[in-house]
C-alpha positions as CSV (number, residue, x, y, z in Angstrom):
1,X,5.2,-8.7,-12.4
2,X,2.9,-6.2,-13.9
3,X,3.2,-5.6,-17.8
4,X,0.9,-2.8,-18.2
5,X,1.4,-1.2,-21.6
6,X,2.9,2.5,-20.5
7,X,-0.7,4.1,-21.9
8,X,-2.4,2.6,-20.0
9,X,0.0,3.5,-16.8
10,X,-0.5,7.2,-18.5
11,X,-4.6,6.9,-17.8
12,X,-4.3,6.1,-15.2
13,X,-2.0,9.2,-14.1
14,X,-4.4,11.4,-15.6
15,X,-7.6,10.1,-13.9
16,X,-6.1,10.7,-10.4
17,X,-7.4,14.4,-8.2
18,X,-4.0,15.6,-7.5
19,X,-5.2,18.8,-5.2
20,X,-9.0,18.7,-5.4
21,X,-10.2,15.6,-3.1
22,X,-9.2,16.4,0.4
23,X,-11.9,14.7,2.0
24,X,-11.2,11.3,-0.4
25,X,-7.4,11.5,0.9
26,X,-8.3,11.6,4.6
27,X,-11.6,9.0,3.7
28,X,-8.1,6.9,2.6
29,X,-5.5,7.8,5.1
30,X,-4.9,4.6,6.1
31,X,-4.5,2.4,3.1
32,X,-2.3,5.6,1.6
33,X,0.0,5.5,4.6
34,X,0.1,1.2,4.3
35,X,0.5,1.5,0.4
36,X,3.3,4.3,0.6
37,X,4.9,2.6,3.2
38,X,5.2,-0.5,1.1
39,X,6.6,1.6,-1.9
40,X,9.0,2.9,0.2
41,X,10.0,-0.7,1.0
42,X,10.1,-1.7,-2.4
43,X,12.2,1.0,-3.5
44,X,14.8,0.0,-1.4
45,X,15.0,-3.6,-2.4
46,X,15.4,-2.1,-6.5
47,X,18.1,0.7,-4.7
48,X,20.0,-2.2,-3.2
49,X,19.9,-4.4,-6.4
50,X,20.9,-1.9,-8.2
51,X,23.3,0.5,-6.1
52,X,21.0,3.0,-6.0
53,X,20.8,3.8,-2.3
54,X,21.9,7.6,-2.4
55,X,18.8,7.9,-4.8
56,X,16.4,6.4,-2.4
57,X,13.2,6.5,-2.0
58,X,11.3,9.0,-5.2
59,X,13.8,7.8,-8.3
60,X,13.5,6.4,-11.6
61,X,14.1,2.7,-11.6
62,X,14.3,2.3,-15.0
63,X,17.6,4.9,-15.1
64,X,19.4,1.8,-13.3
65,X,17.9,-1.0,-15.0
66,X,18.7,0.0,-17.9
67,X,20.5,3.6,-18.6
68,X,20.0,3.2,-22.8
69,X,16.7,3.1,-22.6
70,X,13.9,6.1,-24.3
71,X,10.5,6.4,-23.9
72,X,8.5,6.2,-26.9
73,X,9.0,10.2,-28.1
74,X,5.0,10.4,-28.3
75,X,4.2,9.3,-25.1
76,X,6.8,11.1,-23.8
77,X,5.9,14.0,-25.2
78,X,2.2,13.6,-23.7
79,X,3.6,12.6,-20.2
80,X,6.0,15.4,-19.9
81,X,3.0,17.4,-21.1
82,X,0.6,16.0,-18.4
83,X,3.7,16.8,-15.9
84,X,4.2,20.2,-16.6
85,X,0.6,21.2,-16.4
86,X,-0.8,18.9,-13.2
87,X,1.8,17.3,-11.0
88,X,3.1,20.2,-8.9
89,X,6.1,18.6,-6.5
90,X,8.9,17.2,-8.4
91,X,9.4,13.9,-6.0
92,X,5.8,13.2,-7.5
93,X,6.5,14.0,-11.2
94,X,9.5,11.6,-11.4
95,X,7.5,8.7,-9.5
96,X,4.9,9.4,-12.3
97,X,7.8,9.4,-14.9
98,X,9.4,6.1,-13.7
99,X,6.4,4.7,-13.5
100,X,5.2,5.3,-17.0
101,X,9.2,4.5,-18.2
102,X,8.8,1.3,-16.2
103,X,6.0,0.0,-17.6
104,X,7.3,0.8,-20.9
105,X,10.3,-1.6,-20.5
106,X,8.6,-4.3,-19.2
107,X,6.3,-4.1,-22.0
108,X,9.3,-4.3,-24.7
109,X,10.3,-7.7,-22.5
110,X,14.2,-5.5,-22.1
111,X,14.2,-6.2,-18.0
112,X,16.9,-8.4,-16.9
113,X,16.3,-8.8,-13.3
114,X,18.3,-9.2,-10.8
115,X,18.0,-12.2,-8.4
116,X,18.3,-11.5,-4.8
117,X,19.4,-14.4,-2.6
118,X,15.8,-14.5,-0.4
119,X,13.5,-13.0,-3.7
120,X,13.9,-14.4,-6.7
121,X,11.9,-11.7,-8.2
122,X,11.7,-8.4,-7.4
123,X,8.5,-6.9,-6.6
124,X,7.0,-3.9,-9.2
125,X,8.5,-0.8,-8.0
126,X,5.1,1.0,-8.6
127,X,2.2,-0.7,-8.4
128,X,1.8,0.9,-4.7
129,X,2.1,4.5,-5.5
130,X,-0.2,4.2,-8.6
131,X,-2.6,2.4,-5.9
132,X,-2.0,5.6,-3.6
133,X,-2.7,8.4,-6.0
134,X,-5.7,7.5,-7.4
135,X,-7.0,7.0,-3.6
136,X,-6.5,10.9,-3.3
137,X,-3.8,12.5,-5.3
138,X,0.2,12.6,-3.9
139,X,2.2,13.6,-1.5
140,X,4.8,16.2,-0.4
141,X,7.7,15.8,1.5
142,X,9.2,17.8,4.5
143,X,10.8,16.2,7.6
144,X,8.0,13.6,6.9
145,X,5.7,12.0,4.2
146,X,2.3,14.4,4.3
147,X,0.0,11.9,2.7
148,X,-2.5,15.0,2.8
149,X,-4.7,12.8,5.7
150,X,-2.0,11.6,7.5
151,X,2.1,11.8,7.5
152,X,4.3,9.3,7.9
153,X,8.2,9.0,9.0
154,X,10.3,8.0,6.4
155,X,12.1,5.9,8.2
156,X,15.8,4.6,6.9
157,X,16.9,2.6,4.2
158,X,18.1,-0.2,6.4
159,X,14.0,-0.3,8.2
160,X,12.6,-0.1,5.0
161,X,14.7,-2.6,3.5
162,X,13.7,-4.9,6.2
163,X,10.0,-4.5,6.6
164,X,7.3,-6.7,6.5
165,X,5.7,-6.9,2.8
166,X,2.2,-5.6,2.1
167,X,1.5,-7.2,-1.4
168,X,-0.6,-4.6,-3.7
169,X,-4.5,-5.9,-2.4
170,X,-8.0,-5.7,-4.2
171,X,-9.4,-2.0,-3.9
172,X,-11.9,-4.0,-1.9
173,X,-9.3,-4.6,0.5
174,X,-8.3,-0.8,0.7
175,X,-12.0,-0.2,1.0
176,X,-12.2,-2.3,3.9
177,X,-9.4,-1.3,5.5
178,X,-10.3,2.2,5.4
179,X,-13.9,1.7,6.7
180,X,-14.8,3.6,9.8
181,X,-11.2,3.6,10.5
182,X,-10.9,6.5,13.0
183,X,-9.1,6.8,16.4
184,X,-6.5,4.4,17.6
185,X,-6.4,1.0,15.9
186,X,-5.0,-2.4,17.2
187,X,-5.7,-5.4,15.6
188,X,-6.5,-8.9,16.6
189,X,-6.9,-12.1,15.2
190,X,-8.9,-14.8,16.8
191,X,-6.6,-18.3,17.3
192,X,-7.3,-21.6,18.2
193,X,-6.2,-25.2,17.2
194,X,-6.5,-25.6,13.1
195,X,-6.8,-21.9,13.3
196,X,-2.9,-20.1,13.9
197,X,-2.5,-16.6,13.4
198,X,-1.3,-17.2,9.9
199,X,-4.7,-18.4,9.3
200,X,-7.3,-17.6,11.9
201,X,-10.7,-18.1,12.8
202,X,-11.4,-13.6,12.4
203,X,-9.8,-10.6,12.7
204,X,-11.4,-8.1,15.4
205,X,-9.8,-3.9,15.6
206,X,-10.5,-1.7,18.9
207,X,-10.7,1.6,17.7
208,X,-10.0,4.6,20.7
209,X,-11.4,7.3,19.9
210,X,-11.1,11.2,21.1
211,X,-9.4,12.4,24.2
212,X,-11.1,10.0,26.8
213,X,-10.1,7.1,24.3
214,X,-13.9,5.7,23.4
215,X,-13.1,2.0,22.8
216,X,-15.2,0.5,19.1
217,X,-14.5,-3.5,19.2
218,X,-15.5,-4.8,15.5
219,X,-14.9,-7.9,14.0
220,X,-14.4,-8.3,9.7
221,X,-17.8,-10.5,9.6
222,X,-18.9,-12.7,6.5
223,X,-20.6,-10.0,5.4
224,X,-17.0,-8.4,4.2
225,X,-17.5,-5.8,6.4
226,X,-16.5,-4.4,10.3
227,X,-20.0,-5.3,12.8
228,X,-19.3,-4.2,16.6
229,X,-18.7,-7.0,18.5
230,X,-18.6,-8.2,22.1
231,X,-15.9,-10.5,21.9
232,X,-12.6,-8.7,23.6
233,X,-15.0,-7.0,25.9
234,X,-16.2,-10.9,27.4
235,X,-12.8,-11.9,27.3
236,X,-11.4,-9.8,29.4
237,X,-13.9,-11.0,32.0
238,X,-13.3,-14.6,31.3
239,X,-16.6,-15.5,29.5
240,X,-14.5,-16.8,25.8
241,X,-12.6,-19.8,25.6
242,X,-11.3,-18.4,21.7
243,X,-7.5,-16.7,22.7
244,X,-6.8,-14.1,20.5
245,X,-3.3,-12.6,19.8
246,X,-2.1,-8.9,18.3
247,X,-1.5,-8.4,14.5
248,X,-0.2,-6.3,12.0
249,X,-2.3,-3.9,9.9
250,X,-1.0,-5.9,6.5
251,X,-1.5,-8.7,8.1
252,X,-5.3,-7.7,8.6
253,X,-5.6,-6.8,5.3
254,X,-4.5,-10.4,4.4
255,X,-7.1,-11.6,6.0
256,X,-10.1,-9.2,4.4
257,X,-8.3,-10.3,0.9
258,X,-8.2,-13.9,1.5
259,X,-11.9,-13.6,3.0
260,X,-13.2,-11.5,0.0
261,X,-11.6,-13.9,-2.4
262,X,-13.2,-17.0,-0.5
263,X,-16.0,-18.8,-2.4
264,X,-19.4,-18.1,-0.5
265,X,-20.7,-20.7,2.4
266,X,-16.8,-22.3,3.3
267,X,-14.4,-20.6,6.1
């Protein structure tokens, strides 16, 4: 887990666009919406460890970690500052706070964690939202998440608690995932013996786009990029002996990170 001295969590508060970038916030709709969603799942696991499910989803973790704790009176002094003057919802502003409080007591080593019977350690509350902002500011909340590109349901705690991890990727991987990504998108990955889906030979997405649902088929190429691709169109017509089965969107990314990460020249 992350140890990032609470400064440095600080900077990184004050580099983010909170209102100004619309078009970088809809450029990132996707990866926001993934990256939110997997904040909202980590929340609940730190809510259930802690017995903090009436707070759930936008509270301070550290307040239930450890309720003695204070924030250095200089930094809190410049964070509150920062607050007051550029982070306008107050779901926001107390994501910021807890994040910067976080980071502080992991940095003084004060954490006792809690073990949970299927994760011994607890994921960095976080991480995801800091990821978020600085690819196009925060959020507001209604009867949904406006992501300012895209809203999302919130879902329950019981959904969220039970979801299917996203681990905080590269920005590569963001990048990637964000690419050209408009219309519809289903994932594939490409499976064949020595290749399951946990490990498969490619990824492919069909986008649909507009009203008459235009159909994009790309495959994540060696080139660590999306290249249109012919593959779902022959197989439908019987011309590719590679089967192919429907994925996940963090499982995709999975993929792009392990692929960006792979050494140049091997699989």
């Amino acid at each position: 887990m992350s140890a990032e001295p609470p400064r440095a969590v600080l900077e990184r508060l004050r580099a983010v666009d909170w209102y100004g970038d619309w078009d970088m916030a809809n450029g990132h709709s996707r990866s926001r919406a993934l990256l939110m969603r997997e904040y909202l799942r980590r929340a609940a696991l730190w809510a259930q460890a802690y017995g903090a499910e009436e707070e759930w989803p936008f509270f301070d973790v550290t307040e239930f970690v450890d309720p003695a704790f204070r924030l250095d009176p200089e930094v809190e002094s410049e964070l509150e500052d920062y607050l007051a003057h550029n982070v306008g919802t107050p779901s926001t502003a107390r994501t910021c706070r807890g994040a910067v409080r976080w980071a502080a007591l992991r940095a003084g080593g004060k954490a006792a964690l809690p073990e949970l019977p299927d994760l011994p350690e607890l994921p960095d509350p976080y991480e995801p939202l800091l990821l978020m902002y600085g690819r196009g500011g925060g959020y507001s909340i209604e009867e949904f998440i406006d992501l300012y590109g895209v809203m999302i349901p919130y879902g329950n705690f019981k959904s969220n608690l039970d979801a299917e991890p996203f681990p905080t990727p590269a920005p590569s991987t963001l990048d990637a995932l964000d690419a050209g990504a408009v219309g519809r998108i289903t994932y594939y990955a490409k499976i064949s013996e020595g290749y399951p889906r946990s490990s498969p030979r490619g990824i492919l997405r069909r986008r649909l786009v507009g009203r008459e649902a235009e159909t994009h088929d790309e495959a994540f190429t060696r080139n660590l990029r999306w290249e249109p691709t012919e593959y779902l169109r022959l197989y439908e017509l019987g011309h590719n002996d590679v089967d192919h089965v429907q994925i996940s969107e963090r499982e995709a990314a999975a993929f792009i990170e392990s692929t960006v990460k792979r050494p140049s020249g091997s699989r």
